[in-house]
C-alpha positions in Angstrom: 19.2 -21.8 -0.4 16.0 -21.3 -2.6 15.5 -18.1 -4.4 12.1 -17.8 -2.3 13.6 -18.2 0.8 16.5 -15.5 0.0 14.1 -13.1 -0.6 12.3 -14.0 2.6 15.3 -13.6 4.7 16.5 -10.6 2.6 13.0 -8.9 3.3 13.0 -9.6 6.9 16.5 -8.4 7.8 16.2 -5.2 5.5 12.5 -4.3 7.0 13.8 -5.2 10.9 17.0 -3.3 10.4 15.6 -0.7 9.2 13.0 -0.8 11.3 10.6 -0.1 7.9 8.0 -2.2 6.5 8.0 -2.4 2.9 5.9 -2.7 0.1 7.6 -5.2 -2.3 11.5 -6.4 -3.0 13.7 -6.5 -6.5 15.4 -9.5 -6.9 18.3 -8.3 -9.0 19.5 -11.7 -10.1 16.6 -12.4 -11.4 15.8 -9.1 -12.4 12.0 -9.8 -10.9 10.0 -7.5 -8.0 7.8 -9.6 -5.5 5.6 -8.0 -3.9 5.2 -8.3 -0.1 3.9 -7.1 3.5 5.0 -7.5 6.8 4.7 -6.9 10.5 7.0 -6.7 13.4 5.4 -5.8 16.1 6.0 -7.6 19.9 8.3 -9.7 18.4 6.5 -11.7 16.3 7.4 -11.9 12.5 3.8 -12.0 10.1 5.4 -11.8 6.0 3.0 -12.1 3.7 4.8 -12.6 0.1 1.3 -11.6 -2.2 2.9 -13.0 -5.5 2.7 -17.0 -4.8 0.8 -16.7 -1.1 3.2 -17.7 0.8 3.6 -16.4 4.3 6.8 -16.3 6.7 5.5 -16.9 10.4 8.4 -16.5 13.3 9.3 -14.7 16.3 12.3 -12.8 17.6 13.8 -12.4 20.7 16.6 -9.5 21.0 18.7 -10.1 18.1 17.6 -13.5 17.5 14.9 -14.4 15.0 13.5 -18.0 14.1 11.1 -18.2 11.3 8.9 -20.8 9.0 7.9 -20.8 5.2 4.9 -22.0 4.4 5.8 -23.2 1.0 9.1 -24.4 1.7 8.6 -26.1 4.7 11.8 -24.6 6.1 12.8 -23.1 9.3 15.1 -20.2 9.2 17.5 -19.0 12.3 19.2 -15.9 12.0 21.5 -13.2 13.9 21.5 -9.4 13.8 24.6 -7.4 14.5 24.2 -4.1 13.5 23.7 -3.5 9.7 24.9 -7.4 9.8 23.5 -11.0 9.7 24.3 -14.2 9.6 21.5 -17.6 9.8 21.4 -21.1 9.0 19.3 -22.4 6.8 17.1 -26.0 7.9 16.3 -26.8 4.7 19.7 -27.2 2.9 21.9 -27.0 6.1 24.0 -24.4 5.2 24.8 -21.1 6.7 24.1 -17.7 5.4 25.8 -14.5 5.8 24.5 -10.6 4.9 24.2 -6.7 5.7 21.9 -4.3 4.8 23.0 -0.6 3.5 20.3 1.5 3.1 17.6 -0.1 0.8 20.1 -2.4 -0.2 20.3 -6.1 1.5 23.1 -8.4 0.1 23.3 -12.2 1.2 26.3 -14.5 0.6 24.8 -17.9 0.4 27.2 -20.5 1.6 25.3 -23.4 -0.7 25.8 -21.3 -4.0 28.7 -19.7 -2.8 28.1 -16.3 -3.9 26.4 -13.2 -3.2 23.0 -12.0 -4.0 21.8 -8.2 -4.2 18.1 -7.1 -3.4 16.4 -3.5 -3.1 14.0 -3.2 -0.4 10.7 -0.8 -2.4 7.6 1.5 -0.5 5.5 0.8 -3.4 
C-alpha cells in the first residue's frame, strides 16, 4: 500500500474509533506530520489531507466503510471490530490489517509485510 493511503486509512479508523476528529497525523516511519481534517457525520466519510490536497470521499454503513482517494485513484474497503480493522486495498490488491490504542493506530500491510505505527494529534 502507498504511504498516502496508509495514512488515510490510519486517520480514518483512529478518528471513527475514537469517535474524535483530529487535527493532523505523525507518520513515525517516516518521521513526518500531515496535517488533516475530517468529518463523520450520517455516515459519510469527507478527509481532507491539507498537505498535498488530497481528499478521502466514502461512506459507512455499520461497521463497514468504502472510501476513494483523490490522488490515488483507489478505493478502499474496510471492517471495524472493536479497537480492530481489517480492509483491502483496490489499488495493490492486498489486504490490510490494524487496531487503534488510544492515539495510537498501527496497520500491518500485507504488500510490505510489516507493520506501520501512526499517532493521531488535536493540533
Amino acid at each position: 500500500m502507498k504511504d498516502n493511503l496508509r495514512v488515510s486509512v490510519a486517520y480514518v479508523a483512529g478518528s471513527i474509533i475514537n469517535k474524535k476528529n483530529y487535527r493532523s497525523l505523525i507518520d513515525r516511519s517516516r518521521n513526518s506530520t500531515i496535517k488533516m481534517n475530517g468529518s463523520f457525520a450520517l455516515g459519510n466519510i469527507d478527509v481532507n489531507i491539507l498537505d498535498d490536497g488530497s481528499k478521502v470521499l466514502g461512506m459507512m454503513n455499520g461497521n463497514d466503510l468504502s472510501f476513494f482517494h483523490s490522488v490515488e485513484n483507489v478505493t478502499i474497503s474496510m471492517k471495524l471490530d472493536g479497537f480492530r480493522f481489517k480492509g483491502h486495498d483496490s489499488g495493490m490488491d492486498k489486504d490490510f490489517t490494524g487496531s487503534v490504542n488510544g492515539k495510537t493506530v498501527m496497520i500491518y500491510d500485507g504488500n510490505d509485510c510489516r507493520n506501520f505505527y501512526y499517532e493521531l494529534c488535536d493540533s
